[in-house]
N, C-alpha and C positions, 0 to 999 in steps of 0.2 A: 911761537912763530905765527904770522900771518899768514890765513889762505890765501891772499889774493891784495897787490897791493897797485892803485892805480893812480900813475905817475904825471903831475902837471897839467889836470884836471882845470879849468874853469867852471868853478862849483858854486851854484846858483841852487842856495839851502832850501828854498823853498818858503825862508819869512816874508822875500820881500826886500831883504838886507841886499846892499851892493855883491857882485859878482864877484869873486875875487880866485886866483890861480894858487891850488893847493894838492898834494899828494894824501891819497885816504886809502887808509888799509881796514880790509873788513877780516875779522876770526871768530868764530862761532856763528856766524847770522845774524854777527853786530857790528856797526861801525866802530872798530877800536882806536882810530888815531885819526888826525887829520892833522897836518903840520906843513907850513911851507914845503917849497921844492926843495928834497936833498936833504931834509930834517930826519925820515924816519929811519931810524941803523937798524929795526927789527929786519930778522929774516922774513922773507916771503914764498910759498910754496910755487907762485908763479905772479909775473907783474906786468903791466902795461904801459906803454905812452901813448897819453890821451890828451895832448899837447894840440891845441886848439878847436878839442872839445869841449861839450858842457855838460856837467855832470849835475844832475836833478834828483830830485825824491821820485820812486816810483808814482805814476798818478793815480786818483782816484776816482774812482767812476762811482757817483752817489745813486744811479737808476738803470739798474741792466735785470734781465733775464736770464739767466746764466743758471737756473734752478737743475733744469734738464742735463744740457750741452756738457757740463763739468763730466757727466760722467761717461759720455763718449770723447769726449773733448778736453781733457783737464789742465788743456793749455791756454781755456777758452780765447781761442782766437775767433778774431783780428785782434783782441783788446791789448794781450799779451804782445801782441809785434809791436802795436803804437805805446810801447811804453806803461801800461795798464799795469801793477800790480797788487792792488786792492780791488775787489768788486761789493759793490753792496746787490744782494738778490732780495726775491720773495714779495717783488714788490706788487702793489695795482691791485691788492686784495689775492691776488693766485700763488699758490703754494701747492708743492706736489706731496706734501704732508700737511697735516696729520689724517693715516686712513684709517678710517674704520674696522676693523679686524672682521666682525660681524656679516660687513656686506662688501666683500671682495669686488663688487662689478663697482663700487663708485672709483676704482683706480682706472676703472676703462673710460667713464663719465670725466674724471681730472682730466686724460689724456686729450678725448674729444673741446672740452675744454680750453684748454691751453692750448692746440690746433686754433680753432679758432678766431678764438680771443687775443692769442700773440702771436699768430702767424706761425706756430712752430710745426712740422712736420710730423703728422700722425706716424707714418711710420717710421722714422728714429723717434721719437717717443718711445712707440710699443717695442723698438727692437735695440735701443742705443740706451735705456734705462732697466736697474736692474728691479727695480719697484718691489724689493723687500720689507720695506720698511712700514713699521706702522704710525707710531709716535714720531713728534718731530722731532725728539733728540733720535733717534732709529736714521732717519734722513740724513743730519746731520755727521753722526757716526759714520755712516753709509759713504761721503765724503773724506772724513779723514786720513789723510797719510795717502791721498791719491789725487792731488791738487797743483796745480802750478803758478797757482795765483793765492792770496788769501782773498778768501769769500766770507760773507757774512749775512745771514738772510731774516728778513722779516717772517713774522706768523701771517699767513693769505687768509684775511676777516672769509673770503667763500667756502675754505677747506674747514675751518671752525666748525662755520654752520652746517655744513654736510656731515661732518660726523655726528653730530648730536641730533639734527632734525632728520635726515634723511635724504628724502623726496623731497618732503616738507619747505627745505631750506628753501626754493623757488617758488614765491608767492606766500609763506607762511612766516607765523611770528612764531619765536618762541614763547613756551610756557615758564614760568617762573623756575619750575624745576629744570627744563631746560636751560634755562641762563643762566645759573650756578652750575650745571654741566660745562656749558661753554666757556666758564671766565675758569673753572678747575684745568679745563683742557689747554687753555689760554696761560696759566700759571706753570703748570707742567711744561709748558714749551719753552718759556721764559728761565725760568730755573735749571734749562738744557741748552740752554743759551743764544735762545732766538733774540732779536735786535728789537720788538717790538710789534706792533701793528700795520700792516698794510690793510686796505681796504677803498672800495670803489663804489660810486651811485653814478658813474658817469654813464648816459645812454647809450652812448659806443657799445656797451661792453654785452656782450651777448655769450650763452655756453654752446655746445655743440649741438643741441636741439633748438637755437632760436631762442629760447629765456631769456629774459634779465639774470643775470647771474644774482648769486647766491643773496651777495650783500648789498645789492643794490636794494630790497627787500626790507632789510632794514631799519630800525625808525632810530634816530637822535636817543631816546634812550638806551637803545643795546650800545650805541655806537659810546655815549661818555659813559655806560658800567665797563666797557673794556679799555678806555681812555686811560679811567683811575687806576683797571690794573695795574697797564704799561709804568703808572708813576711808582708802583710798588717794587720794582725790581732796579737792578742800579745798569745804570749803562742803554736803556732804551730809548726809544725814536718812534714817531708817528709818519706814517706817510699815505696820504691819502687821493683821490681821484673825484671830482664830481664834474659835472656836465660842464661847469662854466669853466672847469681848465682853459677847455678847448678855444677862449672869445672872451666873456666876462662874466663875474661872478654874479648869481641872483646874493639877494639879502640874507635868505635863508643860507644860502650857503657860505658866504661870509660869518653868518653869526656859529654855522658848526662847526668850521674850525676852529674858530677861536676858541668855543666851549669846550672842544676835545683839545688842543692843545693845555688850554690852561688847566682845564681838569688832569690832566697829566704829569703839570710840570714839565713837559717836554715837549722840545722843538719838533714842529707838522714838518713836513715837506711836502710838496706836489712840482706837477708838472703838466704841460710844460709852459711856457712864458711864451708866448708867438710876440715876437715887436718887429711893428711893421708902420714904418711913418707915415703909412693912408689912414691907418685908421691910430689917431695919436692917443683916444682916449683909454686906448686900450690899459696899456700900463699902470698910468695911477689906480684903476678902479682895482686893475689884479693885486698890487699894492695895499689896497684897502686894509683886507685882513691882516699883513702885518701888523699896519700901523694900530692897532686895534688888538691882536693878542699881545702888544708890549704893556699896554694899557690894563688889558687883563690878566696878565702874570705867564705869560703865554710866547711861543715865539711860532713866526710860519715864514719859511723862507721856500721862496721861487725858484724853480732849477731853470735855466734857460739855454741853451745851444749856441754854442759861439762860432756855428757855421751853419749853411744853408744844407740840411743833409738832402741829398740827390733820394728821387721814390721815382718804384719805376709802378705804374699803373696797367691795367688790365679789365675791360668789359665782360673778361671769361672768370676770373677768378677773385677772392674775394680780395678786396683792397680796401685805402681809402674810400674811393667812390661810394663804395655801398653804404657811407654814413652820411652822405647828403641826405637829407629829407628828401623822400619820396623815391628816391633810387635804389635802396635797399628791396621793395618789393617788384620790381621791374628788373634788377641786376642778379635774384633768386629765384627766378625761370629758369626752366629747362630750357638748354640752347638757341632751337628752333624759336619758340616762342620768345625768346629776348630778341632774335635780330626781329620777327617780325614788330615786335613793339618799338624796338632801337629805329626801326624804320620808317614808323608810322612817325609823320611833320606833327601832329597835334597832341603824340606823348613825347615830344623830342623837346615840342612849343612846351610844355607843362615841367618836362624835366630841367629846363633852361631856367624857366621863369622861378622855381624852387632854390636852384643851385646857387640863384644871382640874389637869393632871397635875405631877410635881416634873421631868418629862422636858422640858415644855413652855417651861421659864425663862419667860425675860422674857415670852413669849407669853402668859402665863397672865393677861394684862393686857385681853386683847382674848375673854378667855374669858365675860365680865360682859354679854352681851346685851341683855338689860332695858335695858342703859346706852346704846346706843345709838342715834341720832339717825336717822330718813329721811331720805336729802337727793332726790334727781331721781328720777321715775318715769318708766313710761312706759308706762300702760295705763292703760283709764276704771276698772278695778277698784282703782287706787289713789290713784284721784283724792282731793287734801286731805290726804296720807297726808306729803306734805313738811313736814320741821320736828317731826314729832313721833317722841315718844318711843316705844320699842317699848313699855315695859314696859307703857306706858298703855294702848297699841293692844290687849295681848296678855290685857289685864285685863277689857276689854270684849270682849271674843272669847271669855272662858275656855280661853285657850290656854298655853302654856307661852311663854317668850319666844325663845328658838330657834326652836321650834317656828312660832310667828307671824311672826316672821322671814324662814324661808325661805318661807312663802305669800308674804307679800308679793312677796320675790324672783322666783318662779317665777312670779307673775302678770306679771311684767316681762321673762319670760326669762332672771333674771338678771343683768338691765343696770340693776338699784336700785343706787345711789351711798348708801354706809352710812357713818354720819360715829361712833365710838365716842367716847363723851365718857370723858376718863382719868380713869384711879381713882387718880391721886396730885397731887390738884389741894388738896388739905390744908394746913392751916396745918402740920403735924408736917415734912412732907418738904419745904416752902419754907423751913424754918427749917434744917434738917439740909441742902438745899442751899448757902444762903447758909455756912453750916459748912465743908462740901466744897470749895466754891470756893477759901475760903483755901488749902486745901494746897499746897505749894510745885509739886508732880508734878502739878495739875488745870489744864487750861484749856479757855476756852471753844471752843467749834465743834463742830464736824459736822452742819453744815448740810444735807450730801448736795447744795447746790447745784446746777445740771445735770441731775442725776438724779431718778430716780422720779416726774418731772412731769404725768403724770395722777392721780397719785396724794397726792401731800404736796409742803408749800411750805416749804422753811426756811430761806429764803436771808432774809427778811426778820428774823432772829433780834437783829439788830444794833439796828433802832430800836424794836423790841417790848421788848427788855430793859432801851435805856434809856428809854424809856416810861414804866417800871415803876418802874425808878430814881428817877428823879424824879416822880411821879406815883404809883403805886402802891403795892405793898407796899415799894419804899424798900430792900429788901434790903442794898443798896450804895451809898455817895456817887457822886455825879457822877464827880469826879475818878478813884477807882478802877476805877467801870465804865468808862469810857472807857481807861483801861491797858489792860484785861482785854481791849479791842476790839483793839489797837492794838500796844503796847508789847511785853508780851508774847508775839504769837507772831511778833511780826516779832523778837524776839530768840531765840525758841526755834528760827526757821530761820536768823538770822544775817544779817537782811536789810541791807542795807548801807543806809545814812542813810536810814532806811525806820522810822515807826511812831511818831515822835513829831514837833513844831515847835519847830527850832531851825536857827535859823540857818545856813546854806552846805546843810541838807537838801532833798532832795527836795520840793517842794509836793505832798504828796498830802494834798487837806484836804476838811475835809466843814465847811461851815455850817450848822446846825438854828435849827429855834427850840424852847427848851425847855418852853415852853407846849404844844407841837402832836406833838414827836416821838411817831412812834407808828408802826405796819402798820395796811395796812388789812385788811379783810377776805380771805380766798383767794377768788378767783373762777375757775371753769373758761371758758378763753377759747381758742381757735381758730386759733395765728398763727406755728404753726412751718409748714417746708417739709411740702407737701402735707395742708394744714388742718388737721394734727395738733394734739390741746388739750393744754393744758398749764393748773397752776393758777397765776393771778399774785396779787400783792397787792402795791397802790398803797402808795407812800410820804407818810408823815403827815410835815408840818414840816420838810422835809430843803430848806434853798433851794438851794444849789448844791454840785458836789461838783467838786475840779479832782485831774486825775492829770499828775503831770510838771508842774504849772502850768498845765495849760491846761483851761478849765470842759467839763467832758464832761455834768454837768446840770443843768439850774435848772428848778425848781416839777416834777421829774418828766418833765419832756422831756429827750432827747439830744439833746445838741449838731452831734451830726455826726461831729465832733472824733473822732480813735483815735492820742490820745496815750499811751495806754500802753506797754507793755517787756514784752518774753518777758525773763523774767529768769532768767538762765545760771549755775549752781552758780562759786563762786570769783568769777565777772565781779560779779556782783550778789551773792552773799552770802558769810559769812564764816564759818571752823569754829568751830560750839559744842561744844568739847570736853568729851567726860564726866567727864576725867580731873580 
């Protein structure tokens, strides 16, 4: 008998293959039949008509955070509403394993950590994880059979080096004896079924005392002795962060990936690909390193965003902003002294001339003031001041837009919620998108999922795009957006019967309706461990979504249901070799 059988489906497999109208019944957490309307005589325990829906592979999301949140959250929403049912974690080098047994305070050190660095709330951290665990299979354990999603997470190159160096890890090398520690500890994780390497040199990345984190530290040799590990185990992945993500890559860092991917045998990934038709040159050079580890025996593919995810900004807390040059030590004052600095026209003149700088990269995006939106106040001096635009506010003031800006702010303290509306929302760079996408080396994600959730929401990327697909600018057919969700990066990690519908596969499947798919708006809401907010945004048109076979949502409610899988390098996936 079949669990669950659903009736007159428009099933869009996720190859890429034409759409075609079919009845698919799922039993055991497999798809057992698929047959014309009316073909299947097996009994079903309960059945649907899905008659002018379209019925999809659950998507996958190749770059989320979801390390923490799983285990107050193990429906990891929003990702699960938009359809989400694969996540890949562990990424950007942070891992909340493996700890140290010996010095119990570097779990407070992780916490502060991962606060910072990904925006996650120190206290659901300290109080929404149950931080048992030592070893990263102990982690991973710690997860199973409590899941609503399958997850899969990388080894965090910082969590490595803390358990072996110490203190040390910040600002020191290892010793030889040490690095046979850490490629053991690194083996051990892999053989529990970690996905591989994540790891980070980008200068963004700072720990809760201000450091370079761990692996930014680093030199090109530890970084290809751990490469070669990853190539020893079956079913792993590289994934990696350095400065030039952000804008373009130097040389040097073009030549390490390619050396760590090929030294691997396995495909890099990073993020994220910013395309933005002002600046055209962007793309080939990020490109570079592709074309360059296929040469090498190597693969490194681009994760890119196939929407403009909404970030909401703040002069009181830590954001974006603080990674402009020169505004990080001015934005990390004590209150008082940031408005009087914010105040002063000759740090305002220095801070402008920085932001608009060739130093600034990708930042130089958030440089544009005038462009930016009010969102929340919080004083009678900015009452009505929500929703509108600076430049207009700064027009009727005869002020500069900076300038008008931070009044505002500092009438608030600094707790005004600043929403920047993007400067690459152009017909030039959705076209020169839709361009990029083809590339064999691009795919979509980088969601940040998990992370920076007071701040930006882009776990919803998946029904926004196809929204847009069929609704909007059209970029893309149906059939291929949905690969792009799906297919592909469940094949660029090697996911075993994972990312498309077909028979004896897995049931990970989304039902929409294509009239309705969509995000809804970001809302700042209140609902992690100790009230902590976070932004969400409802799902448009999504009716139900099942992982393993079994329904985890319908109309935007969870089921209850935590049918998902920690899924284990080799158990669950298969090598994508570069060779």
């Amino acid at each position: 008998m079949l669990d669950h059988l659903i009736k007159g489906a428009t099933v869009v497999d996720g190859t890429g293959a034409p759409a075609y109208v079919a009845d698919l019944g799922i039993r055991d957490g497999r798809i057992a039949v698929i047959a014309e309307p009316g073909q299947v005589t097996e009994e079903a325990r309960r059945s649907e008509d899905a008659s002018g829906l379209v019925l999809a592979p659950g998507f996958v999301d190749p770059h989320t955070h979801y390390d923490a949140q799983l285990f107050w959250d193990p429906y990891a929403t929003p990702s699960l509403n938009h359809g989400v049912t694969t996540v890949a974690g562990g990424n950007c080098g942070f891992t909340l394993a493996p700890l140290n047994p010996a010095r119990p305070e570097d779990a407070d050190y992780t916490r502060r950590m991962m606060s910072k660095v990904e925006g996650m709330s120190l206290v659901a951290l300290e109080e929404g994880a149950p931080w048992t665990w030592n070893s990263f299979g102990e982690y991973l354990d710690a997860l199973d059979g409590r899941i609503a999603v399958n997850a899969g997470f990388m080894v965090g190159h910082c969590a490595l080096r803390r358990y072996v160096m110490g203190a040390d890890a910040v600002g020191g090398q290892p010793s030889a004896e040490q690095m046979e520690q850490m490629l053991e500890l690194f083996h051990q994780a892999m053989d529990a079924g970690a996905w591989g390497l994540s790891t980070t040199q980008s200068s963004t990345h700072s720990d809760g005392d201000g450091a370079p984190v761990a692996s930014r530290h680093a030199l090109p040799a530890e970084l290809l002795a751990l490469s070669r590990a990853v190539g020893e185990h079956e079913g792993t992945q590289l994934e990696a962060i350095v400065a030039g993500c952000l804008d373009q890559f130097s040389d040097d860092e073009i030549d390490l990936f390619v050396e760590m991917s090929a030294a691997a045998g396995r495909p890099l990934n990073w993020n994220v690909l910013t395309i933005d038709a002002a600046v055209p040159e962007r793309v080939p050079r990020q490109l570079v390193p592709s074309e360059r580890a296929r040469k090498a025996g190597g693969r490194i593919v681009a994760l890119t965003m196939p929407i403009l995810t909404p970030m909401n900004m703040s002069l009181g807390t830590f954001c974006a902003l603080n990674l402009i040059p020169g505004w990080g030590e001015i934005l990390g004052l004590p209150v008082d002294e940031r408005i009087a600095k914010l105040r002063d026209p000759d740090v305002r003149a220095e801070m402008l001339r920085r932001a608009d700088s060739r130093e600034a990269g990708v930042f130089r995006r958030l440089a544009h003031f005038g462009r930016y939106v009010i969102g929340d106040t919080y004083s009678e001096a900015n009452e009505g001041l929500t929703g509108r635009v600076v430049k207009d506010i700064a027009a009727e003031r005869g002020q500069e837009p900076f300038e008008c800006l931070v009044e505002i702010c500092a009438n608030d303290r600094l707790r005004t919620v600043l929403w920047p509306m993007p400067t690459d929302n152009d017909p030039d760079s959705w076209a020169l998108r839709a361009e990029t996408w083809q590339h064999e080396d691009v795919m979509l994600g980088g969601s940040d999922a998990g992370a920076h959730l007071d701040r930006m929401c882009g776990a919803p990327y998946t029904t926004r795009f196809l929204g847009d697909c069929l609704r909007g600018r059209k970029l893309v057919g149906l059939e291929q957006a949905v690969k792009m969700l799906t297919d592909d990066p469940a094949q660029l990690f090697g996911l075993r019967e994972r990312g498309r519908i077909q028979e004896g596969w897995h049931a990970d499947l989304v039902l929409f309706d294509p009239e309705r798919i969509d995000a809804g708006k970001a809302t700042l809401v209140h609902d992690l461990p100790g009230d902590s907010p976070r932004l969400d945004s409802k799902a448009l048109g999504i009716n139900a979504v099942w992982v393993n076979g079994v329904e985890a949502i319908r109309d935007d409610v969870v089921s209850g249901a935590v049918p998902g899988k920690v899924l284990r390098s080799g158990q669950d996936t298969r090598t994508v070799s570069t060779k």
